[in-house]
N, C-alpha and C positions, 0 to 999 in steps of 0.2 A: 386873754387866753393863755394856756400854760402850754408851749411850744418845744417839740424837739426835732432837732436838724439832726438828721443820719444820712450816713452814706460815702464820707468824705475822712481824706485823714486828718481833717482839725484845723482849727485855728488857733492862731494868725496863720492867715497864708503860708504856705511853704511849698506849695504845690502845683496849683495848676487852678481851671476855672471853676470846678465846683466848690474849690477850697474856700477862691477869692468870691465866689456868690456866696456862702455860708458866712466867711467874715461879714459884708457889708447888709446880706440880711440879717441875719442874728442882732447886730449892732443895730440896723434901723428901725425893729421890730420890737428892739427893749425898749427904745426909746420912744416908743408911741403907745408903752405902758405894759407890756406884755412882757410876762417871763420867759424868757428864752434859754434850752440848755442845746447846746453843740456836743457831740461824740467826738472825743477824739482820741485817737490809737496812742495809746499806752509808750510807744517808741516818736511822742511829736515833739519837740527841741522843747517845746510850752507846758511845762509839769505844773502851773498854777493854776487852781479850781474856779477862775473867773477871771473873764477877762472883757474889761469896760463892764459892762454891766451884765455879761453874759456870762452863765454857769456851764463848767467844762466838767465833761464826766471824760474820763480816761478807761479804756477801755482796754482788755488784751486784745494784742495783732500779731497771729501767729506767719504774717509774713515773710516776717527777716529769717525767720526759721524754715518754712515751707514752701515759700516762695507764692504765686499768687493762689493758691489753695487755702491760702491763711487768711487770704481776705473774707473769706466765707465763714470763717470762723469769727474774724473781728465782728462783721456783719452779725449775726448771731449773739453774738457776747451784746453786742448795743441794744439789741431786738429786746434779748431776755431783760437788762435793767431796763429798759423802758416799760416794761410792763408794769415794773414793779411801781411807778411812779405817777399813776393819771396822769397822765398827757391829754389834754384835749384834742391837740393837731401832732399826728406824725408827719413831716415830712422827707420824705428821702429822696435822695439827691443820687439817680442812677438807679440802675435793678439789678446789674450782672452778677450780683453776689448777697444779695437781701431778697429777692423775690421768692427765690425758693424756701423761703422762712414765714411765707406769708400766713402760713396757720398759727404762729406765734404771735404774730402783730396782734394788739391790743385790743380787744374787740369793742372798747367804749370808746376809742380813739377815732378821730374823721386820719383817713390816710390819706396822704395828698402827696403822689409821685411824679418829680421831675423825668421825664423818659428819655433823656440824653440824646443819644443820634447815632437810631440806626447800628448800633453795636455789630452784629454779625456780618456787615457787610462791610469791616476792618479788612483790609490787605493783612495783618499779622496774623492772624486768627487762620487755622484751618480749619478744613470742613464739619469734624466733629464737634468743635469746638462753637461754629458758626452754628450747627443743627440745636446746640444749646442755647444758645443766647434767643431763638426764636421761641424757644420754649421759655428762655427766663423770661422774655418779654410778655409774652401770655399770662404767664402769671404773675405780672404787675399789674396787665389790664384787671386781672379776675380781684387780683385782693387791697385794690386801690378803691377809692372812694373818687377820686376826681387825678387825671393825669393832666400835665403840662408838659408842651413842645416848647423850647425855646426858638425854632425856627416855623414861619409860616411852610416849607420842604417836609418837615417832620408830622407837622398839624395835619396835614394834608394825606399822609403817607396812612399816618394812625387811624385818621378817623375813614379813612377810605378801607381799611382794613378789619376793625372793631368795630364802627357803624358807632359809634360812639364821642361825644361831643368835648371835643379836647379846649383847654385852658391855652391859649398862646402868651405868653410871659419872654420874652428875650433875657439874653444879658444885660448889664449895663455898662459905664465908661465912664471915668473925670475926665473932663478936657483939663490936660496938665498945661504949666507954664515953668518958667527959669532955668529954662534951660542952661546949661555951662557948657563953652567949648573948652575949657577945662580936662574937663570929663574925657574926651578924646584921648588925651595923652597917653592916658595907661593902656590903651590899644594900637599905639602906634598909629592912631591914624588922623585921618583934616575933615573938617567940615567938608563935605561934598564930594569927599576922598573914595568914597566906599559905599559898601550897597552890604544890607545884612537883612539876616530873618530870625526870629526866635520861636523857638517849638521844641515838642517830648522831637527826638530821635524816634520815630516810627516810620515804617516804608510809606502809612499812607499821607506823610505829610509831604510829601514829593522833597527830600532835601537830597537824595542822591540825583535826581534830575536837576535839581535848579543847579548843584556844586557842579555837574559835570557841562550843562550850558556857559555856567561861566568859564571854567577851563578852560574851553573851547575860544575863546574869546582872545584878542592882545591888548586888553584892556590895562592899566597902569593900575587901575584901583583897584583897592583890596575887597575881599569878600568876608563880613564879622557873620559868625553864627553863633546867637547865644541860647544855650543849652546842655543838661546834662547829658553826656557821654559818654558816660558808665556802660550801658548796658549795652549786649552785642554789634545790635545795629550801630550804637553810637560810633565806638571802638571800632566796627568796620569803613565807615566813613572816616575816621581820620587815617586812619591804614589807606584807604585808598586816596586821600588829597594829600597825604603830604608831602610831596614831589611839589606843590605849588605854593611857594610861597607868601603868596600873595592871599590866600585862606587861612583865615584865622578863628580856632575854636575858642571860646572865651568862657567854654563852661555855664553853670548855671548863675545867673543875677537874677538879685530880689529890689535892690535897690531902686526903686521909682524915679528916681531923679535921675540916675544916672540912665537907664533904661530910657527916659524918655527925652533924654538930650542925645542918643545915641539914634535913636529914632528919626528926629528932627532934623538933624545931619547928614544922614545917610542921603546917597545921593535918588535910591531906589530902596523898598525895604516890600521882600518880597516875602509873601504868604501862600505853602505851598498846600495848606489843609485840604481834603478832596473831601471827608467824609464826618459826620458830624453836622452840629446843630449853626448856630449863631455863635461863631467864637470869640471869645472872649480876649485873645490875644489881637485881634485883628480888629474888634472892636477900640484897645487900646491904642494900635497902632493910627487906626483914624484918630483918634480923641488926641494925639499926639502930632498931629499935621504931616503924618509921613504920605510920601507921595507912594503910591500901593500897588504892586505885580500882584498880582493874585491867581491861581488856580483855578482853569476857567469849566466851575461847576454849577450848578443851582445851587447850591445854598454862599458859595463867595458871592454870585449872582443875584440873589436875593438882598444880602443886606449893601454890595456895594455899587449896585445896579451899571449905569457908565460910567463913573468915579472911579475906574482903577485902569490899568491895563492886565492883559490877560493872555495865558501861556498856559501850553498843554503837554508841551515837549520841549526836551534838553535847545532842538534850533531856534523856537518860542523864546524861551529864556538868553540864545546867545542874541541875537535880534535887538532881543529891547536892552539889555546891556550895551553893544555897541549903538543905539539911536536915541539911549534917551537924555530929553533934555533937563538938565538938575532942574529948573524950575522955569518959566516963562506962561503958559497959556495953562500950564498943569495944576496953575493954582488955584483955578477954579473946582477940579477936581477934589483938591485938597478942603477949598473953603467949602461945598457942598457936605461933605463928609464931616467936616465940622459939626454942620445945623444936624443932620441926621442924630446924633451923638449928641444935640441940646432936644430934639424936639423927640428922637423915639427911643436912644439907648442909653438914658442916663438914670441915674441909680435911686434918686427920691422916687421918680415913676415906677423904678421897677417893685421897688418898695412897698408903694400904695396898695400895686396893681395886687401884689402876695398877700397883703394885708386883706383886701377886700374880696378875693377869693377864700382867704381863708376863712372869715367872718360867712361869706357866701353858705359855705360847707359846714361848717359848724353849727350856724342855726337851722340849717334843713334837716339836717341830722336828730338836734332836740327836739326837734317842732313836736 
């Protein structure tokens, strides 16, 4: 089939997890013989027209200039060259900024939208704001040919709401290995030294709760947080920690190795995501043997069932900093999350699973 990935801002990775599902599907889907082209925004660090065996179309993204109003336009800009090009399979990754373009979409094309999580019910979003994204959502259902939940929370949400028979698809995960205590140095810090998290800077990833639990704490260890902290909220949270020394912002890291020895180390490595699908950062952090605090919702719930500990509030958070143990009986928690991670969220299956849906679609379509 002739394949296009929209929605994201491009590969290679540079972003976050739709990026990093775009990279490994695009890649797994050429290789099992299908031409694959990726969108990617005209400002992505990656200016050459293929990469491994996948065709990058570059798009404008009036972003940097208009800030996220420009997404809607990149959206569009992809919408329109894809028309031009027979695609068999559209796939789009999101809706918040492409649904409302849906009478552009291709009409010879099978559409097959990823539905993310739950968008308007974001803590950053206000309500006019939130009253839209119900409506972007709608109109993913109406001009989709087939949706996927990456969380059995979101499957359950959509099809209880559209009466409509949803695709469950998760993320995937490498179980990484070689690690290097190395790797520590540059953050000042020890094997077992410290406890971190990595995520966007958004309210609803709980980081000014989890920062201000550990405050609260006389703990000696340091607390790594890795992510960018550019934008407001970021900048607000290091304005408010930095009286403690002992927090350390380390900005954004891409590097895999270094990220996953920094993981492994950690004495604790907590995930504060409340809202959203199966994530991807937390999938890594399993596939990484980190022992996991996690944010105690249905969907942390869902994929890491009793394998983690779990916290709802700043005393939550200061608790299990002063009681936990670096390692001892928790390694079964650890080695469960392992299997999980070979047997439901690893990347050939998720592979197959987009493969044979899309083939699904496709031929129902011709028939």
């Amino acid at each position: 089939m002739k394949i296009a990935i929209i929605g994201t801002r491009g590969i290679p990775n540079r972003y976050g997890g739709f990026e990093q599902l775009a990279e490994k599907l695009s890649i797994g889907l050429s290789q099992r013989g299908h031409a694959i082209t990726v969108y990617n925004s005209h400002k992505h660090p990656y200016h050459a027209k293929k990469f491994m065996d996948v065709d990058i179309v570059h798009c404008f993204d009036a972003e940097y200039r208009i800030g996220t109003a420009g997404q809607f336009i990149y959206d569009l800009n992809c919408v329109r060259d894809a028309g031009k090009k027979g695609f068999d399979v559209l796939l789009f990754l999101g809706y918040t900024s492409s649904s409302i373009w849906g009478r552009f979409f291709p009409r010879n094309a099978v559409i097959i939208s990823n539905m993310d999580g739950m968008e308007w019910k974001r803590s950053k979003y206000r309500k006019p704001t939130r009253q839209f994204l119900k409506y972007a959502e709608k109109l993913a259902v109406k001009y989709s040919d087939q949706l996927i939940a990456d969380s059995v929370v979101i499957r359950s949400y959509l099809e209880r709401k559209y009466q409509k028979g949803i695709a469950f698809i998760p993320y995937g995960a490498e179980i990484f290995s070689g690690e290097d205590e190395a790797h520590l140095t540059s953050f000042d810090i020890k094997k077992h030294g410290y406890f971190m998290l990595i995520a966007r800077m958004e309210p609803e990833n709980n980081i000014e709760m989890i920062l201000r639990g550990f405050s609260e704490t006389n703990t000696d260890k340091k607390f790594l947080i890795v992510g960018n902290t550019g934008n407001s909220f970021g900048r607000r949270m290091v304005d408010k920690f930095s009286n403690d020394p002992r927090i350390i912002f380390a900005g954004p890291l891409y590097d895999s190795v270094i990220l996953h020895s920094l993981k492994v180390y950690s004495s604790l490595y907590f995930h504060g995501h409340s809202t959203g699908g199966t994530n991807p950062s937390l999938l890594e952090a399993m596939a990484s043997r980190a022992l996991i605090a996690a944010h105690d919702n249905e969907f942390n719930r869902a994929v890491l069932q009793e394998d983690a500990f779990y916290f709802s509030n700043a005393r939550d958070v200061s608790e299990l900093i002063q009681a936990v143990n670096v390692r001892g009986n928790v390694e079964e928690k650890i080695a469960r999350n392992l299997q999980k991670i070979r047997e439901q969220y690893n990347w050939p299956m998720i592979i197959e699973q987009y493969e044979d849906l899309m083939n699904k679609c496709y031929n129902k379509v011709k028939q």
